[in-house]
C-alpha positions, 0 to 999 in steps of 0.5 A: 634339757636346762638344769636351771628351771625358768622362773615365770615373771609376776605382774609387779616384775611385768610393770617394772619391765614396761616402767623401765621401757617407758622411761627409756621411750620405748613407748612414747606417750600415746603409744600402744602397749603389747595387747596383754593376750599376745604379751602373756604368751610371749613371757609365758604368763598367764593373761591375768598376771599381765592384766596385772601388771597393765593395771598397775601402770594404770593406778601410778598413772602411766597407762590407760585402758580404752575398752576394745582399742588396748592399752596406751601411754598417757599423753600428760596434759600441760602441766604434768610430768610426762609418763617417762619422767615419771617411770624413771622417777619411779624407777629410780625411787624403787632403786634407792628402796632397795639400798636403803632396805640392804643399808637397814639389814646391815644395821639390824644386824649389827644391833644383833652383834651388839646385842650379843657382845653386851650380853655376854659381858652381862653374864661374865661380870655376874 
């Protein structure tokens, strides 16, 4: 057996997964996504963790939901971004989150360094 345990996928993880395909055109608009059932058995989720994920497509407006028929690509009406562009928009936004949270850890710190070095100064020269 693997030493290594497999980390099951959050339905945030879910979303990007499907964000980053849409915005590769793996699913064109108007295409249908996996039906959630056969998908959260294929990740090994459970189905509320991908209902999750389909839902959150859903509010940034990349998906909709049609009762008894699945989940589909938004077909943007004129006008609009298409659901690639905007998945790689919001692709490439959650990249530039990620640098700019690891830039402002390094600041914080280094403000703690500083904070130190200022603070033992403090304390020699009493």
């Amino acid at each position: 057996m693997d030493s290594e345990t497999k980390r099951k996928l959050n339905a945030r993880e879910i979303a990007a997964r499907v964000r980053d395909e849409i915005a590769a055109g793996t699913y064109e608009p108007g295409a249908r996504l996996p039906g959630a059932r056969a998908y959260a058995k294929k990740l090994g989720v459970a189905l509320m963790t991908v209902q999750g994920a389909y839902a959150q497509l859903q509010e940034e407006g990349l998906v909709e939901g049609r009762t008894g028929s699945g989940t589909y690509v938004c077909d943007p009406a004129s006008g609009e971004r298409p659901p690639r562009e905007a998945a790689q928009r919001l692709t490439d936004l959650q990249a530039e989150v990620a640098r700019v949270s690891t830039e402002l850890a390094g600041l914080v710190e280094r403000v703690h360094q500083l904070e130190a070095v200022v603070g033992s100064r403090r304390e020699s020269d009493a």
